[in-house]
Backbone as CSV, one residue per row, in Angstrom:
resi,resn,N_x,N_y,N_z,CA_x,CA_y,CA_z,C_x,C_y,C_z
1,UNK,-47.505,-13.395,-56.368,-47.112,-12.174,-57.037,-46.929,-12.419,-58.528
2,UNK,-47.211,-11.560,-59.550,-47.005,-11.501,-60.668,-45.178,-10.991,-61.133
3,UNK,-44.822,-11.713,-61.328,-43.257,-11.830,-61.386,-42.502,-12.239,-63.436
4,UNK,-41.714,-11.877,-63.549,-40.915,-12.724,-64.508,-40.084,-13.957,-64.328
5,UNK,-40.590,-14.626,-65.412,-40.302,-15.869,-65.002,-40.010,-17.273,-66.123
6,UNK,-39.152,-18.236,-66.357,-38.833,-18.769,-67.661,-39.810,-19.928,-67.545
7,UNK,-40.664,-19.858,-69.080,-41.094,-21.183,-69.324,-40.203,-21.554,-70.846
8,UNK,-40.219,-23.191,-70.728,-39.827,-23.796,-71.326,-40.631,-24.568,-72.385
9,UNK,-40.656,-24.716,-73.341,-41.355,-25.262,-74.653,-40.971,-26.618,-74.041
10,UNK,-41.632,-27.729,-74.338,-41.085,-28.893,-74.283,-40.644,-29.626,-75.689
11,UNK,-41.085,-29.281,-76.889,-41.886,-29.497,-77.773,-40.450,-29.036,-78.892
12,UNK,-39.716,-27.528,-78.637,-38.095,-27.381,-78.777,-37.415,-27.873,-78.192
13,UNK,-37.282,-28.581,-76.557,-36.233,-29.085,-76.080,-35.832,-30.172,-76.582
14,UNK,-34.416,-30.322,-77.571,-33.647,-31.491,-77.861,-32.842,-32.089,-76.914
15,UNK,-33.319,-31.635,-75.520,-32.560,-32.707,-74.224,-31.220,-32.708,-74.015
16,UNK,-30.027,-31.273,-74.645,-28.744,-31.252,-74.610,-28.757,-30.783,-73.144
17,UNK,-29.325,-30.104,-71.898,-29.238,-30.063,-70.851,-27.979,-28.990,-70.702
18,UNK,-28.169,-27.788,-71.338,-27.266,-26.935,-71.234,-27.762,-25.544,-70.409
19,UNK,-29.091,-25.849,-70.647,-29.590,-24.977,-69.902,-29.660,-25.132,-68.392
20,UNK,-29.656,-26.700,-67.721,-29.670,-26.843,-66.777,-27.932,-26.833,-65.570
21,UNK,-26.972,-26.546,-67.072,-25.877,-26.315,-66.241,-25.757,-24.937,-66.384
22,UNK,-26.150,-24.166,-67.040,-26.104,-22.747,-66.994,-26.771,-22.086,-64.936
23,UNK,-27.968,-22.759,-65.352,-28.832,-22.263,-63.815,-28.083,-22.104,-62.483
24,UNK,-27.526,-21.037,-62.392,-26.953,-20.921,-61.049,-27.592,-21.795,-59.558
25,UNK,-29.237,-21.593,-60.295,-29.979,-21.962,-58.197,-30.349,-23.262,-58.728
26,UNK,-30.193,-24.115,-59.920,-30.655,-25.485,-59.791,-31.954,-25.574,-60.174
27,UNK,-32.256,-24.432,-60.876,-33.981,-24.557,-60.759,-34.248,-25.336,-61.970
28,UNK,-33.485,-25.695,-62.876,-33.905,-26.463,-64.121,-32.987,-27.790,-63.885
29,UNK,-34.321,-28.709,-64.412,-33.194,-30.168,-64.180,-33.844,-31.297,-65.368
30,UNK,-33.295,-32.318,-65.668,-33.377,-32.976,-67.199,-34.708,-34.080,-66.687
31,UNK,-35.849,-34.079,-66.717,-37.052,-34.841,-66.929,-37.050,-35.940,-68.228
32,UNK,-36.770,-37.223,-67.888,-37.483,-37.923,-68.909,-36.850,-37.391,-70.305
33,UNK,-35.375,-36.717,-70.629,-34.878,-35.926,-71.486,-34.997,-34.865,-72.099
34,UNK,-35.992,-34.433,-70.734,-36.359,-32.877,-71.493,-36.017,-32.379,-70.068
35,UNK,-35.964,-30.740,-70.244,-35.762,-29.643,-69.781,-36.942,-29.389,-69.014
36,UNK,-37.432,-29.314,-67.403,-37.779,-29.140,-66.672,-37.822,-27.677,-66.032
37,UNK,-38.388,-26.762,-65.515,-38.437,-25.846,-64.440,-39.069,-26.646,-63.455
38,UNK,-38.270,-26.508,-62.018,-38.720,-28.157,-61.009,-39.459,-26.669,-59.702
39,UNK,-39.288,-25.908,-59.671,-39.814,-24.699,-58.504,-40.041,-23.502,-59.032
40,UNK,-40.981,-22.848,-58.995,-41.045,-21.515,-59.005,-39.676,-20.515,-58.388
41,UNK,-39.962,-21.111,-57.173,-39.101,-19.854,-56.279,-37.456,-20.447,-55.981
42,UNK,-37.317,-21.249,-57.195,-35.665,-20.965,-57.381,-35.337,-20.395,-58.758
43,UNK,-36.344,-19.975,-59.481,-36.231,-19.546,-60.242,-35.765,-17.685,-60.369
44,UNK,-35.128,-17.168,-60.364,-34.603,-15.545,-60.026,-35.249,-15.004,-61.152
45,UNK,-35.619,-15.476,-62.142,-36.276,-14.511,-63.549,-35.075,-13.930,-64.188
46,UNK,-33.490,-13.817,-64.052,-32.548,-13.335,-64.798,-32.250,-14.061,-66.313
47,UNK,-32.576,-15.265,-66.365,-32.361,-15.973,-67.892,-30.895,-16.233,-68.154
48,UNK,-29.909,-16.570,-67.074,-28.948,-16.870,-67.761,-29.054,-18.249,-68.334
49,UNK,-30.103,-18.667,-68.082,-30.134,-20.127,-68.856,-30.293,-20.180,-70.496
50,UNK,-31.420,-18.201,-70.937,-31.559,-18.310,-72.126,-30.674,-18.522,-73.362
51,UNK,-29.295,-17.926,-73.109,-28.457,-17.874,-74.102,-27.594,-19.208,-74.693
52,UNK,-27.731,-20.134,-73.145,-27.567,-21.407,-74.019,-28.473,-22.502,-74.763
53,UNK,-29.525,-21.945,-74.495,-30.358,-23.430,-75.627,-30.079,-23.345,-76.713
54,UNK,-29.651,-24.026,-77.412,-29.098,-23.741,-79.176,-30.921,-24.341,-79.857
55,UNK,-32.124,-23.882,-79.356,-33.650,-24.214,-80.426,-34.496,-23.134,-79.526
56,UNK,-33.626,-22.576,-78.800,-35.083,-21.115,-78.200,-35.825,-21.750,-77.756
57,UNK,-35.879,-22.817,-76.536,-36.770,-23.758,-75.901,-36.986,-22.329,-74.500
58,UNK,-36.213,-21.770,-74.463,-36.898,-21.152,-73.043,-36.870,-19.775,-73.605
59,UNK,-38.126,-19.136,-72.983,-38.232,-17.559,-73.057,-38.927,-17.185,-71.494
60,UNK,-39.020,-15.658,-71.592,-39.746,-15.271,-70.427,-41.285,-15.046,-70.443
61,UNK,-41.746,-15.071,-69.344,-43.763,-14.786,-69.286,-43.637,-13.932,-67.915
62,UNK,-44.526,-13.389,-67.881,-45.063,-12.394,-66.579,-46.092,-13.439,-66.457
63,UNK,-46.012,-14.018,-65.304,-47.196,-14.940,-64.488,-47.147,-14.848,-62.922
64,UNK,-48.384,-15.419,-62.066,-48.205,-15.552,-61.159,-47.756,-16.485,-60.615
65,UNK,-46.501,-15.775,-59.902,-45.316,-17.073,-59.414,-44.885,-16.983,-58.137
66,UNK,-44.411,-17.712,-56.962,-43.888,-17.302,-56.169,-42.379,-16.753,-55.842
67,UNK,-42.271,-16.015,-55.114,-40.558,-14.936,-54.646,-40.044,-16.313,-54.947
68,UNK,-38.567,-15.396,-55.603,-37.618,-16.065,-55.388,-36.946,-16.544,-54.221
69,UNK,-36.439,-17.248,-53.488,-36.444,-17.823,-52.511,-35.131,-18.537,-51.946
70,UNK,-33.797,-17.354,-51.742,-32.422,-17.775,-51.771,-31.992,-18.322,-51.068
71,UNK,-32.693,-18.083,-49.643,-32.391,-19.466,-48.625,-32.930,-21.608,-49.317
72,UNK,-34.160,-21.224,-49.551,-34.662,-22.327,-50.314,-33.348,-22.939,-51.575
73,UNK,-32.500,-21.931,-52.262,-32.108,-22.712,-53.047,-30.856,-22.824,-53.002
74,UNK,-30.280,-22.395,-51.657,-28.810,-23.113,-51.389,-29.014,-24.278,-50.181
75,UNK,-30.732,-24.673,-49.955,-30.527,-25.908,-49.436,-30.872,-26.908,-50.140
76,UNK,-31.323,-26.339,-51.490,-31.626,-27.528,-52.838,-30.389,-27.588,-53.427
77,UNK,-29.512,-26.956,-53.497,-28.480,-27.112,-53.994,-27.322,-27.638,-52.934
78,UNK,-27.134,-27.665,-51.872,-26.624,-28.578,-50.795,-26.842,-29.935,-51.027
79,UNK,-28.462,-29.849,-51.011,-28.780,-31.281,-50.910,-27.942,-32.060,-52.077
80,UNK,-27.992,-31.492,-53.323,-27.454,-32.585,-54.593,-25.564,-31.763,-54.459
81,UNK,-25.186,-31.659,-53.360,-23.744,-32.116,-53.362,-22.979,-30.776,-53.830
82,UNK,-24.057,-29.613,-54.647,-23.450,-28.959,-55.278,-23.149,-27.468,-54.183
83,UNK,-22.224,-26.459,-55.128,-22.157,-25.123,-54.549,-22.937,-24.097,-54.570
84,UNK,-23.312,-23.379,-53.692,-24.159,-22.181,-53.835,-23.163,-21.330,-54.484
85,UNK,-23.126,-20.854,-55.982,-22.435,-19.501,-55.733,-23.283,-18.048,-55.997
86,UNK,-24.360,-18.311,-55.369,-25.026,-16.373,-55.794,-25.896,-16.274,-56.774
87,UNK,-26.387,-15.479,-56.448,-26.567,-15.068,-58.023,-26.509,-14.596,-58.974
88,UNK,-26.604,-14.050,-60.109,-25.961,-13.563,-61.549,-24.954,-12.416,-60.714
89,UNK,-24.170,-12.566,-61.472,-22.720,-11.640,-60.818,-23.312,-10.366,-61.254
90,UNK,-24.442,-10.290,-62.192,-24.911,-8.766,-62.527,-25.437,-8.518,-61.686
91,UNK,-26.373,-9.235,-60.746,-27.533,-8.604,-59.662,-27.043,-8.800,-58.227
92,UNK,-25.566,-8.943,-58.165,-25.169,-9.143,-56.963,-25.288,-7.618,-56.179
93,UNK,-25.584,-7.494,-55.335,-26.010,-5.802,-54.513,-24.311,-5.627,-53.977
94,UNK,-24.041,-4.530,-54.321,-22.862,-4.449,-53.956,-22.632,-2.742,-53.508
95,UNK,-21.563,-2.468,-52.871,-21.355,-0.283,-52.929,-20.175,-0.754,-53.763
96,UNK,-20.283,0.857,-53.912,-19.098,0.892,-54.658,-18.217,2.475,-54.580
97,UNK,-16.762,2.101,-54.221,-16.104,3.245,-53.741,-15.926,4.295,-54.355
98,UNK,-16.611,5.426,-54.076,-16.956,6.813,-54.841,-15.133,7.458,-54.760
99,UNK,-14.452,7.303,-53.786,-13.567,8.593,-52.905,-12.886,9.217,-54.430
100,UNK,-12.949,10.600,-53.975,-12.479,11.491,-54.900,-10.530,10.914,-55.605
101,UNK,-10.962,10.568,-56.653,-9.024,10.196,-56.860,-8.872,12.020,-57.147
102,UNK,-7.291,11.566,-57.593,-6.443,13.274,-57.680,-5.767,12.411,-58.457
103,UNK,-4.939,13.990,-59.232,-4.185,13.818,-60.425,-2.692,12.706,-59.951
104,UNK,-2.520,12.690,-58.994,-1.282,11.586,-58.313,-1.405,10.253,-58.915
105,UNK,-2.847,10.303,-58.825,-2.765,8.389,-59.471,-3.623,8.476,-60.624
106,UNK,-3.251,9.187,-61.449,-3.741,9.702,-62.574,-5.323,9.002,-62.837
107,UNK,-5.551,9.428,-62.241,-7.159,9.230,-62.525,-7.745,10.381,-62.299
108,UNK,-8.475,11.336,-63.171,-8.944,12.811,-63.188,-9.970,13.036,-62.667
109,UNK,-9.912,13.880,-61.013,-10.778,14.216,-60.479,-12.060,14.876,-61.075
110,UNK,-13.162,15.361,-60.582,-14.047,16.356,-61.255,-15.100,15.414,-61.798
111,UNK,-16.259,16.723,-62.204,-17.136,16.214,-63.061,-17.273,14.776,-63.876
112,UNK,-15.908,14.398,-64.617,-16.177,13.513,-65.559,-15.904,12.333,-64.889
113,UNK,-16.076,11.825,-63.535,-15.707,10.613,-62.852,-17.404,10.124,-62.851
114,UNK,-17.432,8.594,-62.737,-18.936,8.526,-62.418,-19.375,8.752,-60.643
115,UNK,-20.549,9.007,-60.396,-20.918,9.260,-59.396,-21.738,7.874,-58.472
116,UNK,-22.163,6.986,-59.813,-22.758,5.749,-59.003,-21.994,5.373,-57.652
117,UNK,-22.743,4.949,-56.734,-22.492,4.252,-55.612,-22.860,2.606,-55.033
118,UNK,-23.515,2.230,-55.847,-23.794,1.357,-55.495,-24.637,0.225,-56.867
119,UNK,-24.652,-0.820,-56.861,-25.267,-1.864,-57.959,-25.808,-2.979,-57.250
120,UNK,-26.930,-3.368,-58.201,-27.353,-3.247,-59.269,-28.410,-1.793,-59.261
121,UNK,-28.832,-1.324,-60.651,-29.239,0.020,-60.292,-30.786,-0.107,-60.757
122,UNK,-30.975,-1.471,-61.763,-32.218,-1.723,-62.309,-33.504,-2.034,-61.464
123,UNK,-34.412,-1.352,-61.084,-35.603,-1.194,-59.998,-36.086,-2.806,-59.869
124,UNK,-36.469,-3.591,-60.915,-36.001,-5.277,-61.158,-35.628,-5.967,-60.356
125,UNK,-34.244,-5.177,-60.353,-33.172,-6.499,-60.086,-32.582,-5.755,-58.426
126,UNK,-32.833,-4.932,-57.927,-31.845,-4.260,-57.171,-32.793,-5.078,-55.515
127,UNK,-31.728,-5.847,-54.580,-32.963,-6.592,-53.286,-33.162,-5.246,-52.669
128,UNK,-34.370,-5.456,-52.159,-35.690,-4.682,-51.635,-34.810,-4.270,-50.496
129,UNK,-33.769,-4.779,-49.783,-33.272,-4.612,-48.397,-31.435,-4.563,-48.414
130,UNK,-30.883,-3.628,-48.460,-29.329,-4.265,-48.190,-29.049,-2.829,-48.081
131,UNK,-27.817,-3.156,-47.110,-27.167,-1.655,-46.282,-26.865,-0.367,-47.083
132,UNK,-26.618,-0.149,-48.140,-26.749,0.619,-48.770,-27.800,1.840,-49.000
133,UNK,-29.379,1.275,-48.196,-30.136,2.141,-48.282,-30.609,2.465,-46.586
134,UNK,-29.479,2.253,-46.198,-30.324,2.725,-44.444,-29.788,4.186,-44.634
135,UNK,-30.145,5.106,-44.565,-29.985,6.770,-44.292,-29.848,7.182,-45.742
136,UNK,-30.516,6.810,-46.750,-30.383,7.316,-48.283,-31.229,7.931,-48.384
137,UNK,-30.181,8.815,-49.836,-31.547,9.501,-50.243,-32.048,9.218,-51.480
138,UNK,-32.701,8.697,-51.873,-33.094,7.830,-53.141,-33.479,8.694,-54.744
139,UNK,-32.912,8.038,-55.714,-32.953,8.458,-56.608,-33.803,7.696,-57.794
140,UNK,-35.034,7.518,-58.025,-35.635,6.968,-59.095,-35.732,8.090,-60.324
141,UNK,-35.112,6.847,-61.061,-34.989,7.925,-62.682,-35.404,6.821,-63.656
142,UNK,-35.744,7.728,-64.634,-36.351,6.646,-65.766,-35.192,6.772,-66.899
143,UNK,-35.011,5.656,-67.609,-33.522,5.217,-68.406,-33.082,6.329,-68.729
144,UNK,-33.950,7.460,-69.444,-33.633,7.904,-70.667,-33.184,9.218,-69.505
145,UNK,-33.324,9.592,-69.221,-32.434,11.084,-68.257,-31.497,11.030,-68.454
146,UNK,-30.685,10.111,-68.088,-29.289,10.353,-68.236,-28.324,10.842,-69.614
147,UNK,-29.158,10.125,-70.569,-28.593,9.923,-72.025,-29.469,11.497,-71.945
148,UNK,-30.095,11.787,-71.427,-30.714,13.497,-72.408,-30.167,14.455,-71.592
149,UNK,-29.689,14.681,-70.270,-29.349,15.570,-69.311,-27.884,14.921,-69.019
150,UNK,-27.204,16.259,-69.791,-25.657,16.153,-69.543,-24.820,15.793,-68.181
151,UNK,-25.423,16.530,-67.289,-24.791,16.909,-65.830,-25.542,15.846,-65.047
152,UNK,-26.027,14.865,-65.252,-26.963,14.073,-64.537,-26.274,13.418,-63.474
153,UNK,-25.144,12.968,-63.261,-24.289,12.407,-62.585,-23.774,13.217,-61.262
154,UNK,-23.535,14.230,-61.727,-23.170,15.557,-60.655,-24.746,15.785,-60.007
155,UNK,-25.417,16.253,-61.065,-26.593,17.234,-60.422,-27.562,16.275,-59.593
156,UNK,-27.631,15.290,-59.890,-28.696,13.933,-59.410,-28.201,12.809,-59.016
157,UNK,-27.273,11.610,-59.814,-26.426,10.719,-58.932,-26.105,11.027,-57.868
158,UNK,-24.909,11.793,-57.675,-23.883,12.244,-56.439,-24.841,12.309,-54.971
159,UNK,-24.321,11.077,-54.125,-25.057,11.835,-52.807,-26.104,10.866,-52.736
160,UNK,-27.020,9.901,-53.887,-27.791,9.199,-53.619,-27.869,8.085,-54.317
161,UNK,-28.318,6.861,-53.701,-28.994,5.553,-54.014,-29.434,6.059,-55.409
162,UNK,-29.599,5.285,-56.277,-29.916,5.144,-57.739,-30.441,3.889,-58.333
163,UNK,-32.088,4.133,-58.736,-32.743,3.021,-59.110,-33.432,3.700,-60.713
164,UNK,-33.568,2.752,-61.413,-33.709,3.406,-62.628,-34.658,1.820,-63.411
165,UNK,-35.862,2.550,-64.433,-36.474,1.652,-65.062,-36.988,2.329,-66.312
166,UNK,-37.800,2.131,-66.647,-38.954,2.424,-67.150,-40.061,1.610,-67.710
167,UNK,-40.972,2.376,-67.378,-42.686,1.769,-67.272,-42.973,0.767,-68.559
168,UNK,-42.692,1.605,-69.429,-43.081,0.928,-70.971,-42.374,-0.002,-71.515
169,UNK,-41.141,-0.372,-71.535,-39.744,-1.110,-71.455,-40.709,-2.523,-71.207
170,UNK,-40.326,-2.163,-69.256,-40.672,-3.492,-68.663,-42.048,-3.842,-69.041
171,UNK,-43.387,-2.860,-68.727,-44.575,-3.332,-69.613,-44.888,-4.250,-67.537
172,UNK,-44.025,-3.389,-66.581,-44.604,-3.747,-65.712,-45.205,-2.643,-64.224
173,UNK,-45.659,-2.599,-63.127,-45.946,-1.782,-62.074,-44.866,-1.627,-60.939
174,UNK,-44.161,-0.945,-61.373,-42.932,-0.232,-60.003,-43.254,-0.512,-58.931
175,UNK,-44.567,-0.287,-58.426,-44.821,0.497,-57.226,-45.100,-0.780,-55.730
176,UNK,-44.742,-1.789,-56.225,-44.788,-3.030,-55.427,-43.320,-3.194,-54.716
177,UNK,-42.351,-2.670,-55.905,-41.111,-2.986,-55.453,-40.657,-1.776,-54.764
178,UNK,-40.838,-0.844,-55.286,-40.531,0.599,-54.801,-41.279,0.661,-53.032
179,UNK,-42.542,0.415,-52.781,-43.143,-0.032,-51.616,-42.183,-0.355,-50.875
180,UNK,-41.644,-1.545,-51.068,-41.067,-2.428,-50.188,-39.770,-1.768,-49.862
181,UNK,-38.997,-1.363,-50.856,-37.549,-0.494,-50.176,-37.919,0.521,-49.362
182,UNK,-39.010,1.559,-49.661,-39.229,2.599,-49.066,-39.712,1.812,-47.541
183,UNK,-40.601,1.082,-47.613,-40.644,0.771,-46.061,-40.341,-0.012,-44.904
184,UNK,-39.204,-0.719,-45.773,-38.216,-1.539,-44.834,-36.839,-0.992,-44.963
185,UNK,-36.554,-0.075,-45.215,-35.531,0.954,-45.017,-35.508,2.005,-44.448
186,UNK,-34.412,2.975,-43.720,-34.427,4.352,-43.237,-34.203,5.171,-44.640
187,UNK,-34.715,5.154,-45.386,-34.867,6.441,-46.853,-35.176,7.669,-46.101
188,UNK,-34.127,8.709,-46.317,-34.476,10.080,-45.894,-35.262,10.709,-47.028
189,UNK,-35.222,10.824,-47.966,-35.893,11.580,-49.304,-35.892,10.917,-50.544
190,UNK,-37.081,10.744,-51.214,-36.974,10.511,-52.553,-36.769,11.597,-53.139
191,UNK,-36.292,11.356,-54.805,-36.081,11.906,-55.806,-36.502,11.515,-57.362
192,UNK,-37.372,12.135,-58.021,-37.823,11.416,-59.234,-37.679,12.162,-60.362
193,UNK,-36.937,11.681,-61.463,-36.535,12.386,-62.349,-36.813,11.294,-63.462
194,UNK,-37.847,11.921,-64.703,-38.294,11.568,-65.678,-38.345,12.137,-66.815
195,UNK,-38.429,12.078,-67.855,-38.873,12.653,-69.463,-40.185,12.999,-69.179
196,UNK,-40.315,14.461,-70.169,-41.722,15.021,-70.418,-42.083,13.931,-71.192
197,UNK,-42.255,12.962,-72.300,-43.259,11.921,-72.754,-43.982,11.819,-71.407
198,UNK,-45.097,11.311,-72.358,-46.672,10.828,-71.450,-45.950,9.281,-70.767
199,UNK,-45.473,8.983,-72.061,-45.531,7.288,-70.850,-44.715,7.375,-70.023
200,UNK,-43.785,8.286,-69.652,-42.844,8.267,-68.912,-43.336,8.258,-67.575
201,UNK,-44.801,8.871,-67.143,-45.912,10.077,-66.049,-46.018,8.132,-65.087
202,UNK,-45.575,7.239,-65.808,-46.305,5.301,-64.958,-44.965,5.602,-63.677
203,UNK,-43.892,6.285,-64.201,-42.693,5.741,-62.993,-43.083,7.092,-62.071
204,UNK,-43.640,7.889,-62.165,-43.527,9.125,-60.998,-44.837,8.495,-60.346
205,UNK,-46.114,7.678,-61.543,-47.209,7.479,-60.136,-46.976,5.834,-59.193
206,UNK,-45.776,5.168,-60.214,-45.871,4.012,-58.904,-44.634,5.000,-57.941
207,UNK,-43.912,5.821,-58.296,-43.419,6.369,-56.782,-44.333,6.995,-55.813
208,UNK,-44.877,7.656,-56.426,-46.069,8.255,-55.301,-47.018,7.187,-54.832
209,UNK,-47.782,5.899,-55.316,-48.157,5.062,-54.894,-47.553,4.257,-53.835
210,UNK,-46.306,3.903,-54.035,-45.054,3.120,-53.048,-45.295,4.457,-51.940
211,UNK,-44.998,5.635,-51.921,-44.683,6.652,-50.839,-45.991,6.556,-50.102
212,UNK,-46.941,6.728,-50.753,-48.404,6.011,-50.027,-48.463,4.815,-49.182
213,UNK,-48.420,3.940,-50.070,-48.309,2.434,-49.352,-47.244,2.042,-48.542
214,UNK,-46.357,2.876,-48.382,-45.498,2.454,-47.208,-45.703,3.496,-45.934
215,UNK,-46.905,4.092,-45.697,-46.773,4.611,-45.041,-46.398,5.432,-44.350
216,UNK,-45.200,6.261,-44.924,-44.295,7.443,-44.814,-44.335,8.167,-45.163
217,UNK,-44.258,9.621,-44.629,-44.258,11.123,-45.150,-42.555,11.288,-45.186
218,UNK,-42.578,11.264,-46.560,-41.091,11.507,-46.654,-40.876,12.534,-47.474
219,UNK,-40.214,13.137,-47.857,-40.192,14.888,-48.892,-39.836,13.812,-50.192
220,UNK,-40.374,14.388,-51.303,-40.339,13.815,-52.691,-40.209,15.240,-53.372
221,UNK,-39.626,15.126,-54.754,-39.502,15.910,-55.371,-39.084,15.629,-56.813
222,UNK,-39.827,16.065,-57.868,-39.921,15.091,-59.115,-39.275,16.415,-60.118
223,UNK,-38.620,15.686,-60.947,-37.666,16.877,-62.216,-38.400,16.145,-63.229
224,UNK,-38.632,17.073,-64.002,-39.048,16.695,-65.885,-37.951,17.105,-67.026
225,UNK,-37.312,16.189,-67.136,-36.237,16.438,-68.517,-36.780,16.611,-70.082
226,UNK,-36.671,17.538,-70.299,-36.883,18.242,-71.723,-36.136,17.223,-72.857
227,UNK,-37.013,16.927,-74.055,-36.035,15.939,-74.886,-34.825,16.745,-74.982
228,UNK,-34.905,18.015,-74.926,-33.357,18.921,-75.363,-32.221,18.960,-74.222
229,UNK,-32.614,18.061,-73.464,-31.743,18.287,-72.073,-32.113,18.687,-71.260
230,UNK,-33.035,19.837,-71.187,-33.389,21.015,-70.162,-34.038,20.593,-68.551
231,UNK,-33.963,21.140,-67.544,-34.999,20.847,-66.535,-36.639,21.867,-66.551
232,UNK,-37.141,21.117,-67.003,-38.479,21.643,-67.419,-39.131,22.037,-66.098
233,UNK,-39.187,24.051,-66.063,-39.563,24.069,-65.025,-40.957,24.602,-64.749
């Protein structure tokens, strides 16, 4: 699969090995005093390794690489003695408790509460499979909706799963990942909500591509947000 993924300069690495204690799955380790990537598929593509090289020895590439591979790298990381702990605390899949508060515990019911239910929300980063999406109704939106459509939280969050990207950003094809949730899950309905821009038109056709390729007639229904806010009807 064509994936994101860190290569390393050898050529910047001054061999401080900071990057290799950053790596949660072990996937970088010190070669001959340089900085190594030792597997593809312990590699997750998140980069928390990038922020510590003090010479910009590692960046990201879109190549063909193999899945990440989380069973594989808490038995590479067993093996050398160490702990599995997860991965990036950002992409950990988690719900998250909606229940209506009231003015008692002063937290203000209504509209202005968020509606998310669940994380991570980035189409990226969010696993293809976890309980959260058995009987959902799915919400793919592209970044910019929210910031242009006031009520987005009420009118569209509330009530559904929430995955969000965009085409031009990543500079990658949705419709591989989108595939895979839609057809190893019970998804009752998609939902696709995008900007009138042209480039915006890549995230509504890898949804309809994924709704194809997984084989399911499921009801879809796509909103166009007006730069002015509006639902363009």
């Amino acid at each position: 699969m064509i994936r994101k993924i860190i290569q390393i300069d050898s050529k910047k690495c001054n061999g401080c090995g900071a990057c290799a204690t950053a790596c949660h799955e072990g996937a970088i380790a010190m070669v001959d005093g340089k900085a190594r990537l030792m597997r593809d598929d312990y590699c997750d593509g998140l980069g928390d390794c990038l922020p510590h090289c003090p010479t910009n020895a590692i960046t990201f590439v879109e190549r063909e690489a193999l899945a990440y591979d989380e069973e594989a790298v808490k038995k590479h990381m067993a093996s050398q003695g160490r702990t599995y702990t997860g991965r990036c605390p950002g992409s950990q899949a988690r719900s998250l408790d909606k229940t209506q508060k009231t003015a008692s515990n002063d937290i203000p019911a209504g509209p202005s509460i968020s509606r998310l239910s669940q994380w991570p929300v980035q189409i990226k980063l969010v696993p293809p499979h976890t309980p959260y999406f058995n009987g959902a109704s799915l919400l793919i939106a592209a970044d910019c909706t929210a910031y242009a459509y006031a009520r987005f939280h009420e009118d569209f969050i509330k009530g559904r799963i929430t995955l969000i990207g965009c085409p031009k950003l990543d500079a990658i094809d949705y419709a591989e990942k989108l595939t895979e949730i839609i057809r190893q899950n019970d998804i009752r309905d998609v939902t696709l909500i995008r900007m009138e821009v042209p480039c915006c038109s890549g995230l509504e056709m890898a949804a309809k591509r994924a709704l194809e390729q997984s084989g399911k007639d499921l009801p879809f229904k796509v909103h166009v947000i007006t730069l002015d806010g509006k639902i363009k009807e």
